[in-house]
Every structure is written in structure tokens, then in C-alpha cells.
Jmol script that loads the backbone (N, CA, C; Angstrom):
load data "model"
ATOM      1  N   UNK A   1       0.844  -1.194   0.000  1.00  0.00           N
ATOM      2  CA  UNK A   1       0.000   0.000   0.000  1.00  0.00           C
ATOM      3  C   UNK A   1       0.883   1.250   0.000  1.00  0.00           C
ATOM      4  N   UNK A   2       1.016   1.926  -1.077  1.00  0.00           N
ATOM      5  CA  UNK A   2       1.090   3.289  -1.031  1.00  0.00           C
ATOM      6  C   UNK A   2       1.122   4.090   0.140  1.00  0.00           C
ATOM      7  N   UNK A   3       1.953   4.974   0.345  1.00  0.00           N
ATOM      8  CA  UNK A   3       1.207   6.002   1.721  1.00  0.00           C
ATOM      9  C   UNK A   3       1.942   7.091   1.147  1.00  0.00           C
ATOM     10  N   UNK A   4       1.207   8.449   1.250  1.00  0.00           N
ATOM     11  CA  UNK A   4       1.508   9.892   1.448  1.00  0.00           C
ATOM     12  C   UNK A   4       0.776  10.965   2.461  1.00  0.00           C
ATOM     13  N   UNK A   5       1.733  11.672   2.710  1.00  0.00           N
ATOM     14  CA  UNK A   5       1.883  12.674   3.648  1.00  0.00           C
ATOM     15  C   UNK A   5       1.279  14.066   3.056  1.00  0.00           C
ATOM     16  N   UNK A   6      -0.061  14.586   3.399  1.00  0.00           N
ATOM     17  CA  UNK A   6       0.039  16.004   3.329  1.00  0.00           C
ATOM     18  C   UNK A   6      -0.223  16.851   4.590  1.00  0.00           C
ATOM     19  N   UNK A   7      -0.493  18.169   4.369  1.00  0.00           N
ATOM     20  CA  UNK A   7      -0.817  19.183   5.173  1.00  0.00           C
ATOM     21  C   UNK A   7      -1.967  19.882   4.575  1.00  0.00           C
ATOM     22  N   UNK A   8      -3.190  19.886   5.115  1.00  0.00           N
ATOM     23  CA  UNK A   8      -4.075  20.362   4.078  1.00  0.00           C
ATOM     24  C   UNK A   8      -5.697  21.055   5.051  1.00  0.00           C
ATOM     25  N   UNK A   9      -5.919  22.384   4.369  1.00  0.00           N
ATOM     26  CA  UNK A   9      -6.855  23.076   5.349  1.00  0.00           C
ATOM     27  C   UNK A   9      -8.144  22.688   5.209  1.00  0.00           C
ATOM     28  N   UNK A  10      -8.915  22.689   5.988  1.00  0.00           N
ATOM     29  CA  UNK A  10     -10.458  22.145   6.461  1.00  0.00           C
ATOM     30  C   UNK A  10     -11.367  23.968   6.271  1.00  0.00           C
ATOM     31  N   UNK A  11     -12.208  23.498   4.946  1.00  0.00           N
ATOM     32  CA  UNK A  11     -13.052  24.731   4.641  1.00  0.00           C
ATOM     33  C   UNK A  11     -14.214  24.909   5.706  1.00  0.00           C
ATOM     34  N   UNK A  12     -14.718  25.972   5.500  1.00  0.00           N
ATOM     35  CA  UNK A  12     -15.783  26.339   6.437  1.00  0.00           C
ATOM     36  C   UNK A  12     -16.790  25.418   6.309  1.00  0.00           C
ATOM     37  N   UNK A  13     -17.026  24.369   5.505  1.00  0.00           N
ATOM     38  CA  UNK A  13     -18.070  23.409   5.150  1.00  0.00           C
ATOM     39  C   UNK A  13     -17.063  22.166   5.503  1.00  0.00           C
ATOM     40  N   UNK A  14     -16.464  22.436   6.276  1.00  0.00           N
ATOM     41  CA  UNK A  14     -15.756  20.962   6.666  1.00  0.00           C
ATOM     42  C   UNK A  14     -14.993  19.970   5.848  1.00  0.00           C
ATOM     43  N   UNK A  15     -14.892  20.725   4.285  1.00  0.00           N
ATOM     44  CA  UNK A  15     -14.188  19.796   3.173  1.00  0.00           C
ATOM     45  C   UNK A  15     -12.615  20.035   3.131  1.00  0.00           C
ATOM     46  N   UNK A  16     -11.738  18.891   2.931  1.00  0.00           N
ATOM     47  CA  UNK A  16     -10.193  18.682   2.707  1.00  0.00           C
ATOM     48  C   UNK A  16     -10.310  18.794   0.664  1.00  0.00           C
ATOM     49  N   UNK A  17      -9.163  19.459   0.547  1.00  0.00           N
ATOM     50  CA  UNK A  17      -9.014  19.210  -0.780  1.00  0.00           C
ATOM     51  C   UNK A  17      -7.608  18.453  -0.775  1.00  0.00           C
ATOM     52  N   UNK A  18      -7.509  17.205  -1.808  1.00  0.00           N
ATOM     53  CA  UNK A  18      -6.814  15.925  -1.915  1.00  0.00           C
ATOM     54  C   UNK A  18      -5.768  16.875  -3.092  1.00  0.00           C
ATOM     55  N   UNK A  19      -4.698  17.239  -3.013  1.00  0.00           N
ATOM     56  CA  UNK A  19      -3.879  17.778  -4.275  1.00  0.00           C
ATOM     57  C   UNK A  19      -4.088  17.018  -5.153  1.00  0.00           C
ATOM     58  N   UNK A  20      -4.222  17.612  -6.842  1.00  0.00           N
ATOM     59  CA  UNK A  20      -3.847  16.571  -7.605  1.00  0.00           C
ATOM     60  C   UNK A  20      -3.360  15.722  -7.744  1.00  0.00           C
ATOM     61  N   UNK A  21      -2.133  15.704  -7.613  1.00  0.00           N
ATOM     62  CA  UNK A  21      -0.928  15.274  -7.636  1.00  0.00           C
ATOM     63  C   UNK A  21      -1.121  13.818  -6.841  1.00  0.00           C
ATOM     64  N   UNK A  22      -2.219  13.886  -6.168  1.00  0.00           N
ATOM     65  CA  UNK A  22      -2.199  12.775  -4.774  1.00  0.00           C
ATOM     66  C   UNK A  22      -3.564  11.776  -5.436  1.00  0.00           C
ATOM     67  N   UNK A  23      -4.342  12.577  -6.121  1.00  0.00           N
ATOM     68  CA  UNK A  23      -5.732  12.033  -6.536  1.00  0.00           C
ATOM     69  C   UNK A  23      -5.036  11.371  -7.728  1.00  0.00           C
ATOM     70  N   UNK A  24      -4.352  12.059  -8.762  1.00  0.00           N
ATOM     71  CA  UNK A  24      -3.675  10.958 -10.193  1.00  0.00           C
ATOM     72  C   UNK A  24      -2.443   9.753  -9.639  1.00  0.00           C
ATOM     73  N   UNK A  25      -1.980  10.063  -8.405  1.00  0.00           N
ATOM     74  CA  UNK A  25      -0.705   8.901  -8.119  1.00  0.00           C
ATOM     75  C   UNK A  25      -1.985   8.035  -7.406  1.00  0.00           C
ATOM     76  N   UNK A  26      -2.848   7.836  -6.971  1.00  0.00           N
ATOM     77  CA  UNK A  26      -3.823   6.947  -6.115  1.00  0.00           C
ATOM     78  C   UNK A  26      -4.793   6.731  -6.893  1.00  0.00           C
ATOM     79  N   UNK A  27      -5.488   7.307  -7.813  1.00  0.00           N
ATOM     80  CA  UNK A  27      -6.647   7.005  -8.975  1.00  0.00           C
ATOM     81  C   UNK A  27      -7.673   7.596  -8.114  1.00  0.00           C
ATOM     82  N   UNK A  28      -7.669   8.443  -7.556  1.00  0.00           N
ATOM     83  CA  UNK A  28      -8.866   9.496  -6.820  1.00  0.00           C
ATOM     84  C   UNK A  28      -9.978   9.409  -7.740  1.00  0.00           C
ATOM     85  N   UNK A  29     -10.862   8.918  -7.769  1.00  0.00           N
ATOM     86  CA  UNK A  29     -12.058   9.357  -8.638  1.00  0.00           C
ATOM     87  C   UNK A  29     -13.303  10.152  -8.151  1.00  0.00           C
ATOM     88  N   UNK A  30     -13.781  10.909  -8.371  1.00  0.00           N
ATOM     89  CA  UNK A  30     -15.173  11.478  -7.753  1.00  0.00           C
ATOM     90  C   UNK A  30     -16.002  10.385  -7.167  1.00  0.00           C
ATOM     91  N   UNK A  31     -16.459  10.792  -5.737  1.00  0.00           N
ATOM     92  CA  UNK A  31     -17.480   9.745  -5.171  1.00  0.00           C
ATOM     93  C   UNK A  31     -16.844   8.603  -4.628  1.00  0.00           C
ATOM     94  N   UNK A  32     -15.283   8.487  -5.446  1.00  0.00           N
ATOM     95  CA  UNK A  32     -14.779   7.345  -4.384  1.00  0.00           C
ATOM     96  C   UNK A  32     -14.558   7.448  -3.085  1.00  0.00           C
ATOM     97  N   UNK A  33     -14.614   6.238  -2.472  1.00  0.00           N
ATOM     98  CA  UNK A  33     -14.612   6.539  -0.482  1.00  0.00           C
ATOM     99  C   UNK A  33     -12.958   6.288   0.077  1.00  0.00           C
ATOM    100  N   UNK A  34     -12.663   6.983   0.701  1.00  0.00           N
ATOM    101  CA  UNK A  34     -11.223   7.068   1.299  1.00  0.00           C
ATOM    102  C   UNK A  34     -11.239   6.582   2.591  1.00  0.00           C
ATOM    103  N   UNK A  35     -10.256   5.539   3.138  1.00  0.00           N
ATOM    104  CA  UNK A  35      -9.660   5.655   4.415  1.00  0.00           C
ATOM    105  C   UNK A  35      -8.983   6.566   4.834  1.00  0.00           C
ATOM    106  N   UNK A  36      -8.839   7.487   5.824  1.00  0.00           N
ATOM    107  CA  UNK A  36      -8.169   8.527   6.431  1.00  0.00           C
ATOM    108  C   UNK A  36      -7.660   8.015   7.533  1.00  0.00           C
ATOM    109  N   UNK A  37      -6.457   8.792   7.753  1.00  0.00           N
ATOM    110  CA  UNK A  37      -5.742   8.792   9.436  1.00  0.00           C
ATOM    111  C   UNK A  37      -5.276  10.004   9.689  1.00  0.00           C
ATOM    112  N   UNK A  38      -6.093  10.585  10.702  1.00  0.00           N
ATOM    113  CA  UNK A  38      -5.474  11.734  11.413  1.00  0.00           C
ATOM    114  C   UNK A  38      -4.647  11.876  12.283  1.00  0.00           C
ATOM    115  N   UNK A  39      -3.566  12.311  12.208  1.00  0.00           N
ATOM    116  CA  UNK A  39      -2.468  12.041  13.439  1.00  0.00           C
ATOM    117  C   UNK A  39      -2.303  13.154  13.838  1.00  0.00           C
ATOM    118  N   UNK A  40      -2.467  14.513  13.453  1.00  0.00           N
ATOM    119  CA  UNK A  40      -2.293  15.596  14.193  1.00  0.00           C
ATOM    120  C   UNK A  40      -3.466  16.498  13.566  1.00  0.00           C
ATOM    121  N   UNK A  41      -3.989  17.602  14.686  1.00  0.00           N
ATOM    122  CA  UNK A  41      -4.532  18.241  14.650  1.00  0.00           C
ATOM    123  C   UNK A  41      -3.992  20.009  14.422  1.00  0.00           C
ATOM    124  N   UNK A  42      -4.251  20.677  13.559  1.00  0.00           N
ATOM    125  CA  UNK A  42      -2.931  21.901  13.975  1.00  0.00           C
ATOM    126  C   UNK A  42      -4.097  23.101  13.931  1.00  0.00           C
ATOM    127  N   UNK A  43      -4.299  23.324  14.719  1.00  0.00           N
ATOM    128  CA  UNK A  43      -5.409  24.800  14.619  1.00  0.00           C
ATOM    129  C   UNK A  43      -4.920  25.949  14.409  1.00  0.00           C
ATOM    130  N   UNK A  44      -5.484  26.712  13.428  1.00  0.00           N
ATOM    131  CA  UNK A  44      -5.434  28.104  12.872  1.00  0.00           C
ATOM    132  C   UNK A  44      -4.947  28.988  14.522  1.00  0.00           C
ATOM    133  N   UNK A  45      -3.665  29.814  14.410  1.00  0.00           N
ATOM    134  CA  UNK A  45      -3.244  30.612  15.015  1.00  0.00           C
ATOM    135  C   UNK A  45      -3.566  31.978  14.723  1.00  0.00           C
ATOM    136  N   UNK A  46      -4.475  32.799  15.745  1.00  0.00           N
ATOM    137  CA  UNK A  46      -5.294  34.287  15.387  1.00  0.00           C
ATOM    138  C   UNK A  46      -4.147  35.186  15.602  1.00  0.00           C
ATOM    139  N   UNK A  47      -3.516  36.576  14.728  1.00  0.00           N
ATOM    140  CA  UNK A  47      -2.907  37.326  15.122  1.00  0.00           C
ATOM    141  C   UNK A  47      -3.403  38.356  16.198  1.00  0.00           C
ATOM    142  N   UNK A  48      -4.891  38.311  16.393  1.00  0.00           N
ATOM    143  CA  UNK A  48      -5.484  39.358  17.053  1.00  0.00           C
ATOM    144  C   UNK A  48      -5.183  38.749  18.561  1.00  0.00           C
ATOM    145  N   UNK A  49      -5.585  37.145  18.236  1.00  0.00           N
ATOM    146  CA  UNK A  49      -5.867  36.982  19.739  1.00  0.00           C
ATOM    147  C   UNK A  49      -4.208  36.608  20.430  1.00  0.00           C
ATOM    148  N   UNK A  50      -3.458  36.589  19.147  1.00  0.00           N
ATOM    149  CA  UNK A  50      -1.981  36.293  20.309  1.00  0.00           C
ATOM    150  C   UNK A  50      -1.323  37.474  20.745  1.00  0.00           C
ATOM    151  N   UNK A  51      -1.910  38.429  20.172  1.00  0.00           N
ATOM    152  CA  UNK A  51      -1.282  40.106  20.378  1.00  0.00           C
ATOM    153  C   UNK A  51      -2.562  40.423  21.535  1.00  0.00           C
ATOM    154  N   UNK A  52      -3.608  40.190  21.824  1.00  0.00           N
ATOM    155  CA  UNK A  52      -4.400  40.978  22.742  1.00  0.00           C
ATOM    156  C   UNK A  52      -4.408  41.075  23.778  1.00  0.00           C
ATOM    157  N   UNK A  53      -4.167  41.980  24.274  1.00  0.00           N
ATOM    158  CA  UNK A  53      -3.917  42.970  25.440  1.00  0.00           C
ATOM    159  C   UNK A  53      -2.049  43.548  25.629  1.00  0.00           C
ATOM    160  N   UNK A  54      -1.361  42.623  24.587  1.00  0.00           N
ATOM    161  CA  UNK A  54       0.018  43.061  24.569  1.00  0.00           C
ATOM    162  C   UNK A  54       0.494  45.015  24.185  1.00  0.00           C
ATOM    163  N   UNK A  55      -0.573  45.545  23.598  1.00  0.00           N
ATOM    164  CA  UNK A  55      -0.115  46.708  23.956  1.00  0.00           C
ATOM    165  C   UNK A  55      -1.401  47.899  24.214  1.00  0.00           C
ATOM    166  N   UNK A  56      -1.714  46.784  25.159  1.00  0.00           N
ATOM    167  CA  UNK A  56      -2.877  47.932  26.127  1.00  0.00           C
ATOM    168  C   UNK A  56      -2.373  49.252  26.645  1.00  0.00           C
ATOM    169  N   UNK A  57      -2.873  50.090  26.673  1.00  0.00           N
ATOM    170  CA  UNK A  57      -2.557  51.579  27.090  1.00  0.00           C
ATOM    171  C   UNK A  57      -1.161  51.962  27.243  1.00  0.00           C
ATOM    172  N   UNK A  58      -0.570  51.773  25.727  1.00  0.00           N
ATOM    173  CA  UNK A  58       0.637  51.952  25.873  1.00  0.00           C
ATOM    174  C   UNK A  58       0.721  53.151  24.373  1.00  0.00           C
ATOM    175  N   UNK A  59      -0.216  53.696  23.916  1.00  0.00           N
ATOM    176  CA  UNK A  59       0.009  54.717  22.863  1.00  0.00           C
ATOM    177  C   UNK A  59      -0.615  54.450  21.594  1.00  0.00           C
ATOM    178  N   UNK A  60       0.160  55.066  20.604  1.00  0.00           N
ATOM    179  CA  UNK A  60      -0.143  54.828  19.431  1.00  0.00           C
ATOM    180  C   UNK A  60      -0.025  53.198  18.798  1.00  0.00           C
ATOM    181  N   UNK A  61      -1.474  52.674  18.971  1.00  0.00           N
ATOM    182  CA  UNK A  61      -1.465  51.211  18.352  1.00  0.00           C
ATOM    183  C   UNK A  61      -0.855  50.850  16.930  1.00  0.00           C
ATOM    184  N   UNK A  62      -0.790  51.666  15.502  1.00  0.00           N
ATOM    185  CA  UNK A  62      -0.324  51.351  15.079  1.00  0.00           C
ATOM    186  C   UNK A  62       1.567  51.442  14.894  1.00  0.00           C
ATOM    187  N   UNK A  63       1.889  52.175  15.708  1.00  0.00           N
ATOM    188  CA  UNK A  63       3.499  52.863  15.818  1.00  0.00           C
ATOM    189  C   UNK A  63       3.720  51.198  16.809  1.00  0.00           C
ATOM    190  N   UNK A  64       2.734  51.458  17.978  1.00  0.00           N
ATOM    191  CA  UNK A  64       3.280  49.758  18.563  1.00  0.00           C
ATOM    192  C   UNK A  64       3.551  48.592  17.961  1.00  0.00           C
ATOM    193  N   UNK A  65       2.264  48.864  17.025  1.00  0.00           N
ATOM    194  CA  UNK A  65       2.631  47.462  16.153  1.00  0.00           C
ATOM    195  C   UNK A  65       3.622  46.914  15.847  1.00  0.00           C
ATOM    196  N   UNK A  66       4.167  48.048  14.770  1.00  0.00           N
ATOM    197  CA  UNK A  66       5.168  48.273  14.238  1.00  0.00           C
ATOM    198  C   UNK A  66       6.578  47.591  15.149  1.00  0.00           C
ATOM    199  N   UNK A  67       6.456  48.439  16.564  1.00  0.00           N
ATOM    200  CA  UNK A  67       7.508  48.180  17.062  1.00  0.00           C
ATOM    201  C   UNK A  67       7.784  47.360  18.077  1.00  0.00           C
ATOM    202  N   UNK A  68       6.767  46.881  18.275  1.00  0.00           N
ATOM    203  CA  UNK A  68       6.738  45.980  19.243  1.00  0.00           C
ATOM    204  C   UNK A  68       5.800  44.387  19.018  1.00  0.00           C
ATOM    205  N   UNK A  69       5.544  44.148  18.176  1.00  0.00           N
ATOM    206  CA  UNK A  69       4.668  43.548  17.187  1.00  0.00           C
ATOM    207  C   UNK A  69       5.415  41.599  18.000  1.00  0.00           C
ATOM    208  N   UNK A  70       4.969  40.850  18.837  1.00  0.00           N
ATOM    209  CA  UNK A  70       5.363  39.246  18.808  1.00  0.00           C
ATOM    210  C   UNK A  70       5.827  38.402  17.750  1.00  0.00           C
ATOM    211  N   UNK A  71       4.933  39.118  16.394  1.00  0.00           N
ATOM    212  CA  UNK A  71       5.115  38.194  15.402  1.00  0.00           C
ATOM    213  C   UNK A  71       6.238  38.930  14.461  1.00  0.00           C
ATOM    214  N   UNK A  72       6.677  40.142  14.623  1.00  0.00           N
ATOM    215  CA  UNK A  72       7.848  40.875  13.629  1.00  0.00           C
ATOM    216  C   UNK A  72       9.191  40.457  13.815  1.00  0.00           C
ATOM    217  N   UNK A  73       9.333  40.313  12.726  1.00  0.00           N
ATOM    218  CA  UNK A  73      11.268  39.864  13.127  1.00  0.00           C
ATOM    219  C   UNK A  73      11.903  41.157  12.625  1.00  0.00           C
ATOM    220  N   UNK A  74      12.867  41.264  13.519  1.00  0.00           N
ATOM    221  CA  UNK A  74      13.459  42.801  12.972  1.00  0.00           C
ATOM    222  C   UNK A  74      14.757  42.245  12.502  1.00  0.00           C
ATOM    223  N   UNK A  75      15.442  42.961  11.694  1.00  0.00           N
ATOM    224  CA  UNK A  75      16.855  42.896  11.028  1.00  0.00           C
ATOM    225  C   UNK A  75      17.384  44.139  10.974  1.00  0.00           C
ATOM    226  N   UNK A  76      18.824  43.937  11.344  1.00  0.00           N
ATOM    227  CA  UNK A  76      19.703  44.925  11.769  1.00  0.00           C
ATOM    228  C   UNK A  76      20.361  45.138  10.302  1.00  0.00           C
ATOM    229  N   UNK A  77      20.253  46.633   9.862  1.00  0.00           N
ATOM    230  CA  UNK A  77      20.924  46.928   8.959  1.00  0.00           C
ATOM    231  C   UNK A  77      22.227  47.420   8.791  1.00  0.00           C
TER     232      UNK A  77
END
end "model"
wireframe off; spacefill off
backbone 0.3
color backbone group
């Protein structure tokens, strides 16, 4: 048996899309039924909610952003 590995997002209607690439190496046909194995779960990471409250009453929100931002990588010129 064949096996491949993807990474692949779950639509608001709960559907996976199978890459091509994965449906022509396996003979994917419409309506055919698949065995699945889920081994990891990886949930959507919110920028709002990992930044919120990080620059509460501290000024100008967008200048903070900017400069103080969790997710910015800065580089030294």
C-alpha cells in the first residue's frame, strides 16, 4: 500500500481538498470513499488573539505594532 503525507486546510463546510498530484498517483475518482488517518490536529493561530492585550494603554497602536509587534522579526541593517 502506497502512503503519502500532506498538510491540508479544512473549509468552512468541513471539506479537505486531496492535491492533484495525490488524486492521479492513487486514482482518486469522484465519489470514491477514502480511508483517512489523522495524526495531528494543527489549529489556525489568530494574530489578534496572540497580540491581545500586549499593547494595552501603551500609545499609538499602530506605531506599537510596528515596534513591538510578537510576530515581527526585525533585522539589523
Amino acid at each position: 500500500m502506497n502512503k503519502v503525507e500532506i498538510i491540508a486546510e479544512v473549509d468552512s463546510k468541513g471539506r479537505v481538498v486531496i492535491p492533484k498530484s495525490v488524486r492521479e498517483k492513487f486514482g482518486i475518482k469522484p465519489r470514491d470513499r477514502l480511508r483517512l488517518k489523522i495524526v495531528e490536529a494543527m489549529p489556525r493561530r489568530s494574530f489578534i488573539k496572540e497580540c491581545a492585550g500586549a499593547l494595552e494603554g501603551e500609545g499609538n497602536a499602530v506605531e506599537l505594532l510596528h515596534s513591538k509587534s510578537p510576530l515581527r522579526v526585525r533585522f539589523k541593517r
